[in-house]
C-alpha positions in Angstrom: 44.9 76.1 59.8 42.5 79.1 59.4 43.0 82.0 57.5 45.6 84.1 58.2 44.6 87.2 60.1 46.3 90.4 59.2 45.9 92.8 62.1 47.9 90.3 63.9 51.3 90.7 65.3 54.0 88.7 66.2 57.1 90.5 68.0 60.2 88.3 68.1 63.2 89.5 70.2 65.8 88.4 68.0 69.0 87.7 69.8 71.4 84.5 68.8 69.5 82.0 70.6 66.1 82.9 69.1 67.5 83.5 65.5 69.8 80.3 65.3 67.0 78.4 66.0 65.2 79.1 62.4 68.2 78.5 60.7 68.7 75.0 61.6 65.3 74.3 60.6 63.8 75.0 57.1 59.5 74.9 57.8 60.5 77.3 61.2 62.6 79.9 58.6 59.9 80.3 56.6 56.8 81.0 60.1 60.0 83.9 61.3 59.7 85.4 57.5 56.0 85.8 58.1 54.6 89.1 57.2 53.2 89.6 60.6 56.6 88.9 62.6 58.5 92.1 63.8 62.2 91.1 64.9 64.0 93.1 66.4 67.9 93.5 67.3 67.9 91.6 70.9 71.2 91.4 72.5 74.8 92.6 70.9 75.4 89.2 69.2 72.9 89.9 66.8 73.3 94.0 67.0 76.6 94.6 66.4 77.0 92.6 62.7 73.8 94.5 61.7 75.1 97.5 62.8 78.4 96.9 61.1 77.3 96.0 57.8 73.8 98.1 57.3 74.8 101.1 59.6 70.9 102.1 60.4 70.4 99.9 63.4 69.6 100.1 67.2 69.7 97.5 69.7 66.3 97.2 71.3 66.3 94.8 74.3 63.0 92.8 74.4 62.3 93.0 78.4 62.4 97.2 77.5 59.8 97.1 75.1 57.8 94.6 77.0 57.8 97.5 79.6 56.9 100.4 76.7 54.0 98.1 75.5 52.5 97.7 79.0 52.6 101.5 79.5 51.0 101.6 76.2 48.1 99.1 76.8 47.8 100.7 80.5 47.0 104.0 78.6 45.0 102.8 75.8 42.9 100.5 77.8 44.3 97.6 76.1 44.2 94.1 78.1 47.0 91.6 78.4 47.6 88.1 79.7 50.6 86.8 80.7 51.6 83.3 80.1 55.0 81.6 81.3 57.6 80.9 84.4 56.9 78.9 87.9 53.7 79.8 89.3 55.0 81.8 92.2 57.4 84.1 89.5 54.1 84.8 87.9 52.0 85.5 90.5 54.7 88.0 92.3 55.2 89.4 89.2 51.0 90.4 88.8 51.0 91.6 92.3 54.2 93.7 91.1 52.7 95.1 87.9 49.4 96.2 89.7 51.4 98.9 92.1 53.3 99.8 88.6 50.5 100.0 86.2 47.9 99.9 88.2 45.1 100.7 85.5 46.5 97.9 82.9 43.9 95.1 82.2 45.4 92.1 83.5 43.0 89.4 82.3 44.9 86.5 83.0 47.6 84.5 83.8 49.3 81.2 84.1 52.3 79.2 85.3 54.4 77.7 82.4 54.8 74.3 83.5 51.7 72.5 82.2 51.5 69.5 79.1 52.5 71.3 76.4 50.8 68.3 74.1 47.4 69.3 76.1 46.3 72.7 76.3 42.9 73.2 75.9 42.1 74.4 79.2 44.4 77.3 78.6 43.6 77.9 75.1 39.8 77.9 76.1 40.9 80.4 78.9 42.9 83.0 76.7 39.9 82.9 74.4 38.1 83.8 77.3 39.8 86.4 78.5 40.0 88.1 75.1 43.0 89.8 76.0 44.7 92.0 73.3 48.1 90.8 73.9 49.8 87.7 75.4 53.0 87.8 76.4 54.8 84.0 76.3 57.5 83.4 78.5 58.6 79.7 77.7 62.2 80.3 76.6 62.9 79.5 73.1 61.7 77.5 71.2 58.9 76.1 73.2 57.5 80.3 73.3 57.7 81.0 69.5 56.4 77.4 68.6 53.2 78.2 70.8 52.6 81.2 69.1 52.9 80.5 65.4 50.7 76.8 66.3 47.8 78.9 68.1 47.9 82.7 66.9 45.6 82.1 64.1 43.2 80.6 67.0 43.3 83.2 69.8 41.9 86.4 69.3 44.6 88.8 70.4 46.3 90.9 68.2 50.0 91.7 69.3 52.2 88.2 70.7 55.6 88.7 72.0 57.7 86.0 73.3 59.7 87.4 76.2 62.1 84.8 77.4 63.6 84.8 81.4 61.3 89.0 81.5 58.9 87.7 84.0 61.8 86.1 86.1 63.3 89.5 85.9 59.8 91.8 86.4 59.2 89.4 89.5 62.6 90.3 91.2 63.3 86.7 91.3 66.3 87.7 89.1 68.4 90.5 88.8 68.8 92.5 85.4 72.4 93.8 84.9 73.5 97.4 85.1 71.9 100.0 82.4 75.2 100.6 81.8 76.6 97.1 80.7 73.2 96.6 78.8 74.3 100.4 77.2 77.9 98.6 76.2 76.8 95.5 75.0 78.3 93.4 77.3 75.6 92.4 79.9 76.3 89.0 78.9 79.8 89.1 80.8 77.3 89.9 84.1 75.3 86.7 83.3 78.4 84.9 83.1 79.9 85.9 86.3 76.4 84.9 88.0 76.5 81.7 86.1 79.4 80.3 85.0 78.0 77.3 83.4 76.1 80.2 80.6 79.6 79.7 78.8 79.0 77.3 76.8 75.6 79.9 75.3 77.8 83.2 75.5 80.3 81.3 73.5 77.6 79.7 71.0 76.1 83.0 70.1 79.7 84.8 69.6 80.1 82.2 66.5 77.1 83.3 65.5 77.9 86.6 65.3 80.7 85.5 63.4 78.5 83.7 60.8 76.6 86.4 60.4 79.5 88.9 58.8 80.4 85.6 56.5 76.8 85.7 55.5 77.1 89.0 53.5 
């Protein structure tokens, strides 16, 4: 691996199903405690105990700051490429985000269904594009494993994994109410779309209860 590049960053939203995911595997704990990797409080399961037991805490949903940051690179003049979803969810999503930001440097994109044993072509084309962010949607793992294998290799400088956000930015999914989000309990919307999310909502609610026993 090459040398580590400091003016790097890696944003991980940091709800249950990201953070339990390090846990259960000692070489991944120790890529999330990197330096360069901001996590931040994504979703109540992993709010709330932090909240509780540190006090100084505010839940920051990742698909929000996704938004900020692309307001932010639209102003600054920064370039992005997107990476993740079905090709359709993607392109819609583009053709979306040039009526909303229409001065941000889209560089690139691509579909998230390609050989995730073989990806030069794409690797050669992010190098290509030199985009200053890249925004991965492959749901968890598969999205922070690409990262921490290829950010030393890529020349962008912020990485955020951003889950089901380009399903959501394309319209292809709805978002729950800002007022669920506001109570924590957006989950209980997911779960009334899809019932068989259960068996997740109920997953991360013991991990919010391993996380008071932690200490």
């Amino acid at each position: 691996m090459s040398e580590i590049n400091a003016s790097k960053m890696h944003i991980i939203s940091g709800n249950a199903e990201v953070l339990r995911y390090p846990l259960r595997n000692k070489d991944t704990y120790q890529l999330f405690k990197a330096d360069r990797n901001v996590i931040i409080p994504d979703g109540i399961s992993v709010y709330f105990p932090v909240k509780v037991k540190y006090k100084n805490c505010i839940k920051i949903p990742g698909i929000e700051l996704m938004q900020e940051l692309l307001v932010e690179f639209q102003n600054t003049g920064k370039s992005v490429y997107f990476l993740g979803a079905k090709k359709e969810v993607i392109e819609k999503m583009v053709k979306k985000f040039a009526c909303l930001y229409p001065l941000l440097k889209v560089v690139g994109h691509h579909h998230g269904y390609f050989d995730k044993a073989n990806t030069d072509d794409i690797i050669a084309e992010i190098k290509k594009s030199q985009a200053y962010a890249l925004f991965v949607a492959l749901g968890t793992p598969a999205q922070e494993n690409f990262i921490f294998k290829y950010m030393d290799e890529l020349p962008c400088s912020v990485f955020m994994g951003v889950g089901g956000s380009f399903d959501v930015f394309s319209g292809t999914v709805k978002r729950s109410p800002r007022w669920m989000s506001n109570l924590g309990i957006e989950w209980l919307c997911r779960l009334f779309s899809d019932p068989s999310k259960f068996g997740r909502i109920f997953t991360n609610l013991k991990f919010t209860v391993s996380a008071f026993l932690r200490g």
